[in-house]
C-alpha positions as CSV (number, residue, x, y, z in Angstrom):
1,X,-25.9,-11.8,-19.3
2,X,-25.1,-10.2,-22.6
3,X,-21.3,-9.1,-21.9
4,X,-21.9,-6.1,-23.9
5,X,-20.3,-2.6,-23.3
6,X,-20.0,0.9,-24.6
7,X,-17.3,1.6,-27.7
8,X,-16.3,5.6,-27.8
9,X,-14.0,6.7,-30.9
10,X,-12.5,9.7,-30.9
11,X,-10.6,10.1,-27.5
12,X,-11.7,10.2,-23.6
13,X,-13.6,13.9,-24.1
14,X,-15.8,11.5,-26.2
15,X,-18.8,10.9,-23.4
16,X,-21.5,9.9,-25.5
17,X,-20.7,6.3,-26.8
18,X,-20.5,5.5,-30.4
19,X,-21.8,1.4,-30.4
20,X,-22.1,-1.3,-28.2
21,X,-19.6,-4.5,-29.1
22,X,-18.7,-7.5,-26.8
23,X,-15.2,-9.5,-25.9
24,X,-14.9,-10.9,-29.6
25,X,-15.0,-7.6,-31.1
26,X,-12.8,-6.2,-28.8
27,X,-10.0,-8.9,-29.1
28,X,-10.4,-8.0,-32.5
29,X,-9.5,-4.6,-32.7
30,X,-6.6,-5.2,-30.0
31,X,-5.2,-7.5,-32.0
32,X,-6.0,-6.6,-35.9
33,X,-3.4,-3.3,-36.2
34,X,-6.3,-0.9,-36.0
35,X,-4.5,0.8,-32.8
36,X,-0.7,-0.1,-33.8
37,X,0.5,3.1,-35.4
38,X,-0.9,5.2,-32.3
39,X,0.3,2.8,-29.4
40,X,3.5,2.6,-30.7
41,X,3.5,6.0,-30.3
42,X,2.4,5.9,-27.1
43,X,5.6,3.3,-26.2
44,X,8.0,5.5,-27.8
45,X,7.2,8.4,-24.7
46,X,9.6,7.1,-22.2
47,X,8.2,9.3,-19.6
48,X,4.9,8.2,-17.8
49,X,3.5,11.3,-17.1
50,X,4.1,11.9,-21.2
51,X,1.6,8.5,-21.9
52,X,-0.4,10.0,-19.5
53,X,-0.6,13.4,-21.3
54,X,-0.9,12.0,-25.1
55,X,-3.8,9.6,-24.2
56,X,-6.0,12.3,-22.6
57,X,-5.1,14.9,-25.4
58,X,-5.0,12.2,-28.5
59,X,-8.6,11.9,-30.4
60,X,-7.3,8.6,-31.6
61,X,-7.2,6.7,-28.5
62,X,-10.8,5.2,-28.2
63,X,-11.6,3.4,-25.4
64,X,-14.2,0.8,-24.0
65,X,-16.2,0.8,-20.4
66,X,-16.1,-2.6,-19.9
67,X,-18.8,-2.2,-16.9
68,X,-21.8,-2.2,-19.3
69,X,-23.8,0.2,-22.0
70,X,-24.1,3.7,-20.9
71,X,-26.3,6.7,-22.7
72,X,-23.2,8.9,-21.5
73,X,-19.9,7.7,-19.6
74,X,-20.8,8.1,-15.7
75,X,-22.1,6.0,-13.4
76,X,-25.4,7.7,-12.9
77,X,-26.0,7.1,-16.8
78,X,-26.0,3.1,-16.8
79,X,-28.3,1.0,-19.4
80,X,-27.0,-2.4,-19.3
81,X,-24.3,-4.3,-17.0
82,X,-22.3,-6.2,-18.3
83,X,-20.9,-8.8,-16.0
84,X,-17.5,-7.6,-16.8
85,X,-14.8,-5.9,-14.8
86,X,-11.5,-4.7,-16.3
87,X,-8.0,-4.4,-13.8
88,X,-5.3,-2.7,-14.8
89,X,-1.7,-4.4,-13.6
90,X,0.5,-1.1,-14.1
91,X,4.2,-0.9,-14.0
92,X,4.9,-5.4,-14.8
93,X,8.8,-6.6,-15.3
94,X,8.2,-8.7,-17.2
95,X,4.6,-8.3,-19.0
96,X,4.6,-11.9,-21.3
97,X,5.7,-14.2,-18.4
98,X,2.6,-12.0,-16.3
99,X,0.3,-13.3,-19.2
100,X,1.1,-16.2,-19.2
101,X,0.4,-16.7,-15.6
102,X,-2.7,-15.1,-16.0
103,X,-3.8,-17.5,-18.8
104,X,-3.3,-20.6,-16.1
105,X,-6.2,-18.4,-13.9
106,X,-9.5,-20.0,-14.5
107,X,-11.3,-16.7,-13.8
108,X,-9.3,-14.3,-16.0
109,X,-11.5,-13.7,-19.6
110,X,-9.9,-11.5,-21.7
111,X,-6.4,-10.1,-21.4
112,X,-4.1,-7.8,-23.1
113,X,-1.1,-5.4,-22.8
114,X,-1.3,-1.5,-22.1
115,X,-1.2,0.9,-24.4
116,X,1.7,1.9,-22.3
117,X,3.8,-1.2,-23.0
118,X,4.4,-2.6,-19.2
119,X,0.5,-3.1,-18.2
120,X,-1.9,-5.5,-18.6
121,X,-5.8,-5.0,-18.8
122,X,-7.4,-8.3,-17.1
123,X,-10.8,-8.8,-17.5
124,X,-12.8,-11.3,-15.3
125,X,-16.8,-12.2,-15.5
126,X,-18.7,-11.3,-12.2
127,X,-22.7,-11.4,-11.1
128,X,-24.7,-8.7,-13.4
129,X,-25.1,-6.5,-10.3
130,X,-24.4,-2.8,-10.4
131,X,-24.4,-2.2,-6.7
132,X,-21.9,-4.7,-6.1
133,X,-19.8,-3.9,-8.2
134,X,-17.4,-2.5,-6.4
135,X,-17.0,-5.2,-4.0
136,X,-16.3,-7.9,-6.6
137,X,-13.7,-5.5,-8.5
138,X,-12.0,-4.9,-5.5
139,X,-11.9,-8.6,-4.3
140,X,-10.8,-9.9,-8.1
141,X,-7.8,-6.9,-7.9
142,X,-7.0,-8.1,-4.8
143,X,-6.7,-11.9,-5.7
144,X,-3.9,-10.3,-8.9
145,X,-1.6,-9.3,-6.0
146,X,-3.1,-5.3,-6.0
147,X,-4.3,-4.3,-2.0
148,X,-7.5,-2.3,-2.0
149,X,-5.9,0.3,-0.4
150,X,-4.1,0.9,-3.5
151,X,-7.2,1.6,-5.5
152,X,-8.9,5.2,-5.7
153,X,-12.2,6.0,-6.6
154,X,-12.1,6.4,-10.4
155,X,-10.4,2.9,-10.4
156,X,-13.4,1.1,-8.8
157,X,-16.0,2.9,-10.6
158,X,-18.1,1.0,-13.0
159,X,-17.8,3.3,-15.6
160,X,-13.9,3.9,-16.2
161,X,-12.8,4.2,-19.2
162,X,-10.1,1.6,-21.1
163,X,-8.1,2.1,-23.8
164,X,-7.6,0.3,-26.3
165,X,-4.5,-0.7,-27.4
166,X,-2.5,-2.8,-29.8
167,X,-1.8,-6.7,-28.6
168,X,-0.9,-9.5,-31.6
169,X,-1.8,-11.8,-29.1
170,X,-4.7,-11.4,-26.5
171,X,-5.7,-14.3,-24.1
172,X,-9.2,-14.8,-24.1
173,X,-11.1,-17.9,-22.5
174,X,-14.8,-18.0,-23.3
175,X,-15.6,-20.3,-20.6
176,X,-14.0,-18.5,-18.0
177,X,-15.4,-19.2,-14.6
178,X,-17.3,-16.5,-12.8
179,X,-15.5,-14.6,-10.2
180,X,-18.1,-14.3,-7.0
181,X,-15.9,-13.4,-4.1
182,X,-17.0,-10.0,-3.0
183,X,-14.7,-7.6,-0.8
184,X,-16.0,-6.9,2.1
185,X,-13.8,-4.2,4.5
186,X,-13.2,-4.2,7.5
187,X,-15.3,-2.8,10.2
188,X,-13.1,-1.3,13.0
189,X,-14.8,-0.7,16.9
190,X,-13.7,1.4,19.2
191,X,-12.1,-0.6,22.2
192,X,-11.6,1.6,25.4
193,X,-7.8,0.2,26.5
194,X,-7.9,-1.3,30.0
195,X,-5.2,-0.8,32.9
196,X,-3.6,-4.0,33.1
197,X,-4.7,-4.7,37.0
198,X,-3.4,-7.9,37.3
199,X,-0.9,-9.0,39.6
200,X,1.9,-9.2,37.2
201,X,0.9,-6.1,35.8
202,X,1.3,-4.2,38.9
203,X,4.5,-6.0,39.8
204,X,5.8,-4.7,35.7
205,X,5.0,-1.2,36.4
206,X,6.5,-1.1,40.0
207,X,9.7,-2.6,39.2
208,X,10.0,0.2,35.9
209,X,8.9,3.2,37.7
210,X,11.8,2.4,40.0
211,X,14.4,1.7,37.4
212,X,13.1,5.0,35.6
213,X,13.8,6.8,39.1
214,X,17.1,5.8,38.9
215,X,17.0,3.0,41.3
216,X,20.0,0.5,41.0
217,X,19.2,-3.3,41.1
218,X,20.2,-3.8,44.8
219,X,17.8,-0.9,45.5
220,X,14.8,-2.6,43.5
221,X,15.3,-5.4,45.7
222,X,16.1,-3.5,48.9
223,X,12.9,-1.7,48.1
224,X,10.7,-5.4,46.8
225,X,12.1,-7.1,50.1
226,X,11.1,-4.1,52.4
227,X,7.7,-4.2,50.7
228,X,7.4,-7.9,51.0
229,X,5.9,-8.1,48.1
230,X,6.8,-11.7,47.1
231,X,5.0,-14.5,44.8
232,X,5.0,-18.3,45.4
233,X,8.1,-17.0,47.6
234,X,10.2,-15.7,44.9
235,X,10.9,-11.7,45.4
236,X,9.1,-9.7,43.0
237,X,12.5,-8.4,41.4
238,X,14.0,-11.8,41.2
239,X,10.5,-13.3,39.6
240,X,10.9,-10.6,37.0
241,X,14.5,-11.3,36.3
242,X,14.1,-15.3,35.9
243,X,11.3,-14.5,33.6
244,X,13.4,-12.4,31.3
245,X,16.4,-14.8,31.7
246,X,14.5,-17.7,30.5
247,X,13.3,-15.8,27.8
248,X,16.9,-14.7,27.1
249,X,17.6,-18.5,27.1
250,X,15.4,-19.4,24.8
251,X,15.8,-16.6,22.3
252,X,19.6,-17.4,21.7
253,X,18.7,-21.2,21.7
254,X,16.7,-20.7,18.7
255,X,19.4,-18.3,17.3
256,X,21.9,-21.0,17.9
257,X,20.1,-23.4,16.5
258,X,19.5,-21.0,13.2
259,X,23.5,-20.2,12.7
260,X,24.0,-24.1,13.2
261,X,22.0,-24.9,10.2
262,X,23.0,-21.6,8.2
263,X,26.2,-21.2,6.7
264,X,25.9,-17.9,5.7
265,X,24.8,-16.8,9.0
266,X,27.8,-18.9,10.3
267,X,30.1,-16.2,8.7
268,X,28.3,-13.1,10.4
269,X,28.4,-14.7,13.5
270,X,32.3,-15.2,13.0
271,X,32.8,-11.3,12.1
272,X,30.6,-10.1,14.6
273,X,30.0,-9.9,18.1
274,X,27.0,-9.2,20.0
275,X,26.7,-7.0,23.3
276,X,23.0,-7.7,24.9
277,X,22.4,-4.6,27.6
278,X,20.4,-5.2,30.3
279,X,16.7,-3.6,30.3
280,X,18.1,-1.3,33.5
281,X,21.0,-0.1,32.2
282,X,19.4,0.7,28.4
283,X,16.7,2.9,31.1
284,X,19.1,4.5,33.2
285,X,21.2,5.5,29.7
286,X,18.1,6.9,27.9
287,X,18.6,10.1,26.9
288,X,15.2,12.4,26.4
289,X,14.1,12.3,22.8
290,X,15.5,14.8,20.4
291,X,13.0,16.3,18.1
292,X,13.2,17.9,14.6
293,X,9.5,19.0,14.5
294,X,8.8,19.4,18.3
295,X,6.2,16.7,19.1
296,X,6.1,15.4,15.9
297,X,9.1,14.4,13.8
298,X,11.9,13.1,15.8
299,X,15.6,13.5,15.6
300,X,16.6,9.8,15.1
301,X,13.8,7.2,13.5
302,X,11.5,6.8,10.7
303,X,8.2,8.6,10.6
304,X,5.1,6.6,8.6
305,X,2.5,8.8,7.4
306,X,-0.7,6.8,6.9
307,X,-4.5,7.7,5.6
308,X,-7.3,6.7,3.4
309,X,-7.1,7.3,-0.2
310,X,-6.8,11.1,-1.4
311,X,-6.4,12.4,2.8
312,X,-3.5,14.5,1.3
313,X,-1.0,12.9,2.8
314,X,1.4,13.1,-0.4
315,X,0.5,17.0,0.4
316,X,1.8,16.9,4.0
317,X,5.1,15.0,3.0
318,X,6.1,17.5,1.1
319,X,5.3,20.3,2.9
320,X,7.3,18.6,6.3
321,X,10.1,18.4,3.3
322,X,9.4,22.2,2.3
323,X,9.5,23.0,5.7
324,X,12.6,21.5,6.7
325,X,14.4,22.2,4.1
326,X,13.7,26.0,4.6
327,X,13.3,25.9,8.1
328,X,9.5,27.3,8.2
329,X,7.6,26.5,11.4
330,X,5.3,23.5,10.0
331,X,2.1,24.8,8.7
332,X,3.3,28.1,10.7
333,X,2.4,27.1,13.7
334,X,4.6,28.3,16.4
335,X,4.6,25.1,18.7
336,X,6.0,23.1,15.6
337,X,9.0,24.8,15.2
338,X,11.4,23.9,13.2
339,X,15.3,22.7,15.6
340,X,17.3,22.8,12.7
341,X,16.8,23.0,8.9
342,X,17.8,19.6,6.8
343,X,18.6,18.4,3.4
344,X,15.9,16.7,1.8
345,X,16.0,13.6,-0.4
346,X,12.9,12.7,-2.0
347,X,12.1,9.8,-3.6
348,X,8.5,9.1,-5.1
349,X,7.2,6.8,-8.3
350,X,3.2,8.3,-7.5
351,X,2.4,11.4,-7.5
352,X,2.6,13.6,-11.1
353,X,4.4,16.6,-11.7
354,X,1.6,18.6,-10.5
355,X,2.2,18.2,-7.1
356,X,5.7,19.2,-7.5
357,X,3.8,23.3,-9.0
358,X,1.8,22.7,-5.9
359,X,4.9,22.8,-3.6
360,X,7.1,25.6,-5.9
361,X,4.2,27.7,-5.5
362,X,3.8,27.3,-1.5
363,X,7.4,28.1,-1.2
């Protein structure tokens, strides 16, 4: 394994490389004040999306791909791996006391902060496998405290590009142990859900269909007794009550038990009280659901909008907000109407400013 990789000078348009170098010669140039003037610069721009902006515009920001030796940056135009991968650690408190954590991890090989000032590129060794590359980024990423669901496709890709930037003080630990986990995602199946047709289960849905009919609790039993529907001689209603009891029981034994050994839960449990409804009367109260979208957003709540990577769902949040806030019908569709419109608070730390012209110009 030669750990060597592609060097490009003269910014990320820059596609064909200029040399090959390895770890030592990269430490080097992190470290020597070659990039000092430029990334200091770079700090200076207090606004992210402004870093952003001056490294892909800047001819002076070369950068690395640590993956291996290309003929020309892209995955398709591999000559060499390297049996290196590079993580990025964005947005760090506090970036020293993160490196020096790092430097106690037997697998991490090189490290250094951003160009941005509150990163930290972390390189590890893994097997010289392209194909698997992926899978043992992903699973090293993972095992820095980053979820793979937080990764998109340029960040996994074996060819992405890294900056260089100015560090006084790289780690690097030639005899670094191998990292040779790979990540391996979940397969989902399909599982067709199943009536619950057991005894108890019928007895569950019998005693709710009543109390959703309006039935009082002398009626369920009236209705249990007349039914004779009874268990180890116990009436279905009462079984169903002693059940719940004794899980009432229990639940404020344990949270006894908690306050007892808490003080600070001692003094909420002094300034408040607690009133536990019982399951029939919270039915017999329920009012029908109130909706802001109809079918779809409701009145009282929290909505979670979830996906895969790049499914647009930064897109549809702020459309719903566009469309509440002007009272549209959501994506004009007349059986998503809008009750009433809303003031909208958005907050985001994601998405780019693009996204913002996106939404100015659907309005």
């Amino acid at each position: 394994m030669s750990e060597r990789f592609s060097f490009y000078k003269g910014g990320i348009w820059v596609t064909k490389p200029t040399r090959e170098i390895d770890i030592p010669k990269l430490k080097e140039l992190v470290s020597n004040g070659t990039y000092k003037v430029v990334v200091e610069k770079i700090r200076s721009l207090k606004i992210k999306e402004a870093q952003r902006e001056f490294k892909r515009t800047s001819n002076q920001m070369d950068y690395v791909t640590i993956g291996g030796t290309f003929h020309s940056r892209g995955k398709a135009q591999i000559a060499t791996v390297s049996g290196l991968c590079c993580v990025d650690i964005d947005d760090i408190k506090n970036v020293e006391e993160m490196k020096r954590k790092l430097m106690e991890n037997k697998f991490v090989h090189f490290c250094f902060i951003s160009p941005s000032g509150k990163g930290l590129k972390v390189v590890a060794k893994i097997p010289p496998d392209a194909t698997k590359y992926e899978a043992y980024f992903i699973s090293f990423a993972n095992s820095l405290g980053i979820k793979p669901e937080s990764l998109d496709t340029s960040t996994k890709d074996i060819s992405r590009a890294c900056f260089l930037s100015y560090d006084s003080e790289p780690y690097y630990n030639p005899d670094s142990e191998i990292w040779v986990t790979r990540y391996e995602p979940v397969v989902w199946q399909e599982v067709e859900l199943q009536k619950d047709r057991s005894r108890s289960g019928y007895e569950f849905r019998e005693v709710v269909n009543l109390l959703r009919e309006g039935k009082s609790e002398k009626e369920v039993k009236e209705i249990a007794a007349k039914q004779q529907k009874k268990v180890d001689n116990v009436v279905m209603w009462e079984k169903w009550r002693a059940e719940g009891t004794h899980y009432h029981n229990m639940t404020l034994k344990g949270a006894q038990t908690y306050v007892r050994t808490h003080p600070a839960a001692q003094q909420i449990a002094l300034e408040r009280t607690f009133d536990t409804p019982n399951l029939m009367t919270a039915l017999k109260d329920l009012k029908p659901k109130e909706w802001i979208i109809e079918g779809l957003f409701p009145k009282i709540g929290i909505l979670y909008l979830s996906g895969a990577p790049k499914s647009f769902k930064s897109m549809i949040a702020f459309y719903t907000a566009l469309c509440l806030a002007t009272g549209r019908d959501w994506f004009e569709q007349e059986k998503y109407k809008i009750s009433e419109k809303k003031k909208i608070l958005i907050i985001q730390e994601e998405n780019d400013l693009d996204m913002l012209y996106k939404i100015r110009d659907l309005a």
